[in-house]
N, C-alpha and C positions, 0 to 999 in steps of 0.2 A: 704374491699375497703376503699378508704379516701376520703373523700369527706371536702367541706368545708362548713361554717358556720360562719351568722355576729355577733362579740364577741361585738363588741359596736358600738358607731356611734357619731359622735359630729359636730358639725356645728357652724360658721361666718361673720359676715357683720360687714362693716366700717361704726363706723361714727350714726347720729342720723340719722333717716327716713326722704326722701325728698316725699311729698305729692304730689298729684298732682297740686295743686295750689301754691305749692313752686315753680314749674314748669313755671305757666303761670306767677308768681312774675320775673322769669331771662328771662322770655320775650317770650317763647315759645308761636305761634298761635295757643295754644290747650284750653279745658276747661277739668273740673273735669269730668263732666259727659261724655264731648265725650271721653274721654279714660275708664272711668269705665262702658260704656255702650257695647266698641268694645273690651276690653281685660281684663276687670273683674280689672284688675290695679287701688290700692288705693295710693300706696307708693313704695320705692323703696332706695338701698342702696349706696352711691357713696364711695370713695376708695379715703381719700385726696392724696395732692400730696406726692410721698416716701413711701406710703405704695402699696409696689408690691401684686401680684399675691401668689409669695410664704411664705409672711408673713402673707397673707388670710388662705392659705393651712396650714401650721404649726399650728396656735392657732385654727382650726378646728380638725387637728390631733391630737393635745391636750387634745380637750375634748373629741374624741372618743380612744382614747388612756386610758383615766380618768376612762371611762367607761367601759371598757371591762378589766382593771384592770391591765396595762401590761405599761411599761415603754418604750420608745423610743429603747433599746436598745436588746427589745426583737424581733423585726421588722427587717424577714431578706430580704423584700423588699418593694420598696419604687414605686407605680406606681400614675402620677399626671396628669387628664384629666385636660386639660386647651385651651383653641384657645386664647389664651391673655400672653403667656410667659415674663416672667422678662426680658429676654435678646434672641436673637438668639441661641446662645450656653452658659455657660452649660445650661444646662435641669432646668427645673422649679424645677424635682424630686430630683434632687443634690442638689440644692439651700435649701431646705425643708429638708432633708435630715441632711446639715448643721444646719441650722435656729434650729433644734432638737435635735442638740449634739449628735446624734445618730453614733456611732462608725463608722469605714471605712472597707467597705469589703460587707456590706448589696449592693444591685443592684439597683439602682434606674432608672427609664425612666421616657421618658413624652411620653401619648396618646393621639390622636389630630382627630377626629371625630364632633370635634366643640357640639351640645347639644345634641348628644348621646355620648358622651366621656365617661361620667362614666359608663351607663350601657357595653359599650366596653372594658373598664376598670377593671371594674367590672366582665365579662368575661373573660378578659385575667388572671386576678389574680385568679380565679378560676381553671383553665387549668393548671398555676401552681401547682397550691395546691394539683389536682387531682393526677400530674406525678409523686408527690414526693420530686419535687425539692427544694419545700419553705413548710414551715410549720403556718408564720402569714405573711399576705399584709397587709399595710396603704395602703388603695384606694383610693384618696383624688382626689372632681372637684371643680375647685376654678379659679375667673376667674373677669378680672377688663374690664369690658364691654367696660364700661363709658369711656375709652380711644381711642374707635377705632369707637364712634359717630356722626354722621354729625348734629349736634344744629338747624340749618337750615334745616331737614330732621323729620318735626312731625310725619309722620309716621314711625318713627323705633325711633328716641332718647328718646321716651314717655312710649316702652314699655321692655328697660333694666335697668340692676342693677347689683352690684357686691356683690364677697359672696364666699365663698367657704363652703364646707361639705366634711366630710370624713366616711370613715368605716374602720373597723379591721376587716381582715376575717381571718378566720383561721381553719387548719387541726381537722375533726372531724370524729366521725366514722357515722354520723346519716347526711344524706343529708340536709342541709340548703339556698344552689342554688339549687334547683330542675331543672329550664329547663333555657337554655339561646338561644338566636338568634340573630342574625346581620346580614346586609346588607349592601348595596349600590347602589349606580346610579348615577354615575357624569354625565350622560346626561341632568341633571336639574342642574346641578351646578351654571346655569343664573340666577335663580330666587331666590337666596340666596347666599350671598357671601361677601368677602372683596377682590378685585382686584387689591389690590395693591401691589407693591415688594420693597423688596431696592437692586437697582443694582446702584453701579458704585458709591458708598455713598450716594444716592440721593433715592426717595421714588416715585417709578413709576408706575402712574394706579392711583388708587382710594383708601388711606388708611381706607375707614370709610364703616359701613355696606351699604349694598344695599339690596333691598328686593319688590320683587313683590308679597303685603300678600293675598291677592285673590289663587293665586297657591300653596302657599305654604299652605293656610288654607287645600285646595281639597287634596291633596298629603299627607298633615300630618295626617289625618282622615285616608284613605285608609289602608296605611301604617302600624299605629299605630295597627288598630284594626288587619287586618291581622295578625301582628307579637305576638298580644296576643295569638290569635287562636293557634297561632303553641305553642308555649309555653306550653299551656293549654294540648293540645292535646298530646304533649311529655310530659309531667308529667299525665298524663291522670286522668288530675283536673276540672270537672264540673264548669263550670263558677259561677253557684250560690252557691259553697262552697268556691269562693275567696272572703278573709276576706275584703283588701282591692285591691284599684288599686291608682298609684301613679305616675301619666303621666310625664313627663317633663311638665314644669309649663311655658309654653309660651302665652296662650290665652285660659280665660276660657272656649269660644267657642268653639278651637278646642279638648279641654278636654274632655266637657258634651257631645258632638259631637258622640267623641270614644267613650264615656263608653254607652250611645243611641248604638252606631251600636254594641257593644258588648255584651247589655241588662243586666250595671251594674248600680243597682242604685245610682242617686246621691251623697246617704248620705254616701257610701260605696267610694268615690271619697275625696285621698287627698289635699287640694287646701291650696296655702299657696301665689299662684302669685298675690294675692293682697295685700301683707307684703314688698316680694321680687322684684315681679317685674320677666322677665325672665331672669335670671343669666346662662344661658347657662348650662355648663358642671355640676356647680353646682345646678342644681335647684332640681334635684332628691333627692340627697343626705340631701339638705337641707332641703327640704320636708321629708323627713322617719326621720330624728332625731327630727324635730320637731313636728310629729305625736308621734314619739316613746316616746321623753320627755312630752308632755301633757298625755301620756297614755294611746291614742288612739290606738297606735299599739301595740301588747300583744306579749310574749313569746308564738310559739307555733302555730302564726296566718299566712295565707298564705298573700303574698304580691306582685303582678304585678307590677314591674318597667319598665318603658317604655320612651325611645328618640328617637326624630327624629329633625335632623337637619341638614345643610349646607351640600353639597358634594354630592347627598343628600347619610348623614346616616342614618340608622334607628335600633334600638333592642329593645329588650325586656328581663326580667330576672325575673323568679317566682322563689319565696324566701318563705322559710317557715323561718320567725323570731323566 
């Protein structure tokens, strides 16, 4: 059988860390502590102007390209979780694609699950891999937040950042995704969302997040932990032999939360959203390379990736690294 398996991993942020009292210096009605007390948030990364989405994804792709020992032109697809595109059309994954000299004839898309994208991503390029069709993905979520922010909105412009992280996955005979899941339920699509459109050249509705965090905290716990279980339960992996768990990095709350109702402890909980900040599509990604490069996460060790966001998505992916 073929199965696939993560060959490297590399990660990116623009720019030097903005604190949170860099925050209250541009005028923002917040303080350090009330954001480090409601969402664990110490810093966070912004994206100057000219520097897109798919120039995030590339020099992430880069390093996890570096690292799994394999040149751009070994990649015979190209798939790019992002809710923050370069343009309308083409695809962020073409643009990236480009940005990498990477020859013409490889397949590129964009996935759009908004901060479950990569683990959707992440799936999808596995399903490849399994049919036979592709042999190595770049699975790249990378994503310029700070563009679609209301300034005037402390409760949401305090708690993103931009960033992209990538993976190589690739054709192996020894299972390295063990179990994946995805969901949905756009009946909450109220309670998280960007409502805005461009019809008729003009920008109609509301271009900038909105967000009811009270619901979204109850809904993303649920969720989360559920979609562990199943995971768990289809690779039929004991919850106290999972090495780590590596939530989407949106609030440390709803993290320690999930890994409480899944009875994983703490110290076993990757947390990196007081660096990042929540980067959406990216923050998984970015999280496992930066566990992986400090050394925390080993060849060999199992790993719970977990999103949930907007729409609403949700998954999950147990990965033995």
């Amino acid at each position: 059988m073929i199965f696939s398996r993560i060959a490297g991993t590399g990660s990116y942020v623009p720019g030097a860390p903005v604190t949170n009292d860099d925050l209250v210096a541009r005028g923002i009605d917040t303080s350090d502590e009330w954001i480090r007390e409601r969402t664990g948030i110490r810093a966070r990364h912004f994206a100057e102007e000219g520097v897109t989405t798919s120039k995030l994804g590339a020099e992430a792709a880069r390093r996890a390209l570096d690292a799994a020992g394999m040149k751009p032109a070994d990649i015979d697809l190209v798939i790019v979780a992002t809710t923050t595109p370069d343009m309308v059309f083409p695809s962020t994954a073409c643009l990236v694609q480009h940005e990498l000299g990477m020859p013409s004839g490889a397949a590129a898309f964009d996935m759009q699950a908004v901060c479950s994208g990569f683990v959707y991503a992440l799936t999808i390029a596995d399903k490849f891999i399994r049919s036979g069709s592709n042999k190595r993905v770049l699975v790249i979520g990378a994503e310029t937040v700070s563009r679609i922010l209301d300034w005037s909105d402390r409760t949401t412009c305090v708690l993103f950042g931009d960033g992209a992280g990538a993976v190589v996955l690739e054709a192996d005979e020894v299972p390295g995704i063990m179990a994946t899941t995805l969901h949905a339920d756009g009946s909450h699509s109220d309670i998280l969302s960007v409502p805005g459109q461009i019809a008729n050249g003009v920008v109609t509705g509301s271009p900038f997040i909105r967000m009811d965090g009270q619901a979204v905290f109850k809904f993303a716990v649920r969720v989360l932990a559920d979609a562990a279980h199943e995971v768990l339960t289809r690779a039929a992996l004991p919850v106290d032999q999972l090495d780590w768990m590596i939530p989407h990095q949106a609030n440390i709350r709803i993290m320690l939360a999930t890994a409480k109702r899944l009875g994983v402890s703490e110290d076993h909980v990757i947390v990196t959203v007081d660096r990042h900040g929540n980067t959406s599509s990216a923050s998984v990604p970015l999280a496992l390379d930066a566990a992986v490069r400090e050394g925390r996460v080993k060849r060999g060790q199992t790993v719970l990736l977990e999103g949930v966001g907007g729409g609403f998505t949700w998954g999950a992916a147990l990965i033995r690294y």
